[in-house]
C-alpha positions as CSV (number, residue, x, y, z in Angstrom):
1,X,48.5,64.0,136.4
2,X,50.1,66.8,134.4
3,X,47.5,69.7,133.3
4,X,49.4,71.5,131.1
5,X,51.8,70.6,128.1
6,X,54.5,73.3,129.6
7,X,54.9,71.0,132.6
8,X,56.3,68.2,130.4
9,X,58.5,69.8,127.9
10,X,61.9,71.4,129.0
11,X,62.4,74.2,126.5
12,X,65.9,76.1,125.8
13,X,66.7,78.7,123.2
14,X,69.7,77.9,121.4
15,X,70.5,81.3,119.6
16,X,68.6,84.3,118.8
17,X,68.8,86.5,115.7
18,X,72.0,85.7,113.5
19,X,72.6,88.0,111.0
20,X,72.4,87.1,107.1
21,X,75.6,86.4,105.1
22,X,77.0,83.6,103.4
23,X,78.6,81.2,105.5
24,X,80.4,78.3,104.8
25,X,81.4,77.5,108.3
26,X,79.8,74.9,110.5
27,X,78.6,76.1,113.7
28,X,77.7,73.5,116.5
29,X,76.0,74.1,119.9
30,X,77.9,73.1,123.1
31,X,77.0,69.6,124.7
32,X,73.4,69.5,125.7
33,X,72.7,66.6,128.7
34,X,69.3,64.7,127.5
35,X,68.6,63.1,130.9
36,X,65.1,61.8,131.5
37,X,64.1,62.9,127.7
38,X,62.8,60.4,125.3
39,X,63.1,62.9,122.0
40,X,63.9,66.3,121.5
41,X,62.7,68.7,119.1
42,X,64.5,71.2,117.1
43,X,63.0,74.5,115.5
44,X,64.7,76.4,113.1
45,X,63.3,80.2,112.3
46,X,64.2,81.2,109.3
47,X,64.1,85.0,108.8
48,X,65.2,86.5,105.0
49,X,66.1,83.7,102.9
50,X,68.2,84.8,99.4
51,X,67.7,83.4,96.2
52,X,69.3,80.1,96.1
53,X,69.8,79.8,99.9
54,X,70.8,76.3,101.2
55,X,71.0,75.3,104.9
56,X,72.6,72.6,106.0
57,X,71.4,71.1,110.1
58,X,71.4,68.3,112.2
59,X,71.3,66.7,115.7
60,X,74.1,64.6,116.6
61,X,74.4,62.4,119.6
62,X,77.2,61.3,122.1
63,X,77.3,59.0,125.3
64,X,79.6,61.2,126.6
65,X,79.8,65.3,126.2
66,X,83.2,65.6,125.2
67,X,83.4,62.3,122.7
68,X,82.6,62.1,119.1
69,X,79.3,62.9,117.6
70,X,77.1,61.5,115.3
71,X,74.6,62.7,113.6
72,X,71.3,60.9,114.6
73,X,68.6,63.2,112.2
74,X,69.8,65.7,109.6
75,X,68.4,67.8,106.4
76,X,70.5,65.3,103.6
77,X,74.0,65.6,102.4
78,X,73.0,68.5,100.0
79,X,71.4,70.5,102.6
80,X,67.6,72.1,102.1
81,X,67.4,74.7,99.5
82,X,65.1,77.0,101.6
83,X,64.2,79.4,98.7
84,X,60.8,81.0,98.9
85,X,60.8,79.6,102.9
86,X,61.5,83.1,103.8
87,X,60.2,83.5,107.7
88,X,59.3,79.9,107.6
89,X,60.4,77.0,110.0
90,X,62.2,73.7,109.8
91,X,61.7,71.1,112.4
92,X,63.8,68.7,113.0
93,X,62.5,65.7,115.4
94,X,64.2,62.5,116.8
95,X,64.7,60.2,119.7
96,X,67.2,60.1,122.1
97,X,68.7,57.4,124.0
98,X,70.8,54.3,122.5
99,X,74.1,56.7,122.9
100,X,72.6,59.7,123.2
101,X,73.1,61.0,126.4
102,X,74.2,64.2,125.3
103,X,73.6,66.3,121.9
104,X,74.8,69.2,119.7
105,X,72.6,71.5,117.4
106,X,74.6,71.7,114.3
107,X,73.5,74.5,111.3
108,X,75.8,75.7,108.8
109,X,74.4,78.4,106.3
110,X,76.1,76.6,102.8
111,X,74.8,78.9,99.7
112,X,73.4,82.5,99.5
113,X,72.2,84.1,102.3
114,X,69.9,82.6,105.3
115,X,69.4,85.1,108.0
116,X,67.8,82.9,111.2
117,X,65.4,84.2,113.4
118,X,66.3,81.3,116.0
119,X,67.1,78.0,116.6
120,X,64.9,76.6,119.9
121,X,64.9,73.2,121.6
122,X,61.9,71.2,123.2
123,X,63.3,68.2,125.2
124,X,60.1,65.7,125.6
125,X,59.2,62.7,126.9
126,X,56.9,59.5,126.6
127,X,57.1,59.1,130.5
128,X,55.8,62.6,131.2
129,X,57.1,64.3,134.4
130,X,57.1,68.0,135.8
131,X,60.6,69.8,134.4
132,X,62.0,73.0,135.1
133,X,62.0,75.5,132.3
134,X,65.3,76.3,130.7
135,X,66.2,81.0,132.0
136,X,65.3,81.6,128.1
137,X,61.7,81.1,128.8
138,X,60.7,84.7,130.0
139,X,56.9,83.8,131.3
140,X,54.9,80.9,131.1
141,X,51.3,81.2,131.0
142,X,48.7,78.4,131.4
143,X,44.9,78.5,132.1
């Protein structure tokens, strides 16, 4: 039986601090494998959010790591308006499977400026088994 909740969930820090500024590009993560996961979890930090700031995220899925993506979970069409969310968080949350072997994290800052603190991953699962820990995850510590 797993003790801790660390043992379960494979963690991996997607990007650190990205600096504000308007943005209108879309950025997407490489291919992410989602082997032995059920659902993975996305965190986005937000740091200094502008007036009138809109960002725009989603998970998309492939069967294969070089094929065509689709989004599985996103924040809408217009994107989230994420004024007065300065140094707040947006989750984003959805199964895997049915096609999605692999994944991208997708953000693009669309209006104002966003300044992101983060964007970090937590690959779970339903069947829970001992994983090894992504190299972003300095120190784990578990009583």
């Amino acid at each position: 039986m797993i003790g801790n909740l660390h043992d379960g969930v494979k963690h991996k820090k997607y990007i650190g601090h990205t600096a504000a500024g308007t943005d209108g590009s879309a950025v997407a993560s490489s291919a992410l494998a989602t082997a032995g996961f059920d659902r993975v979890r996305v965190c986005i930090e937000l740091g200094t959010v502008t007036s009138g700031g809109v960002i725009e995220a989603s998970i998309s899925g492939c069967a294969t790591a070089s094929g065509d993506f689709v989004d599985i979970v996103s924040l809408g069409d217009s994107g989230y308006t994420a004024t007065g969310k300065s140094e707040g968080t947006i989750i984003l949350d959805c199964p895997l499977g049915n096609g999605a072997e692999f994944i991208k994290v997708n953000y693009k800052r669309k209006t104002a400026n966003i300044e992101l603190d983060g964007i970090t991953l937590d690959f779970y699962s339903t069947d829970v088994v001992p994983v090894v820990q992504d190299s972003s995850v300095a120190k784990i510590v578990a009583v």
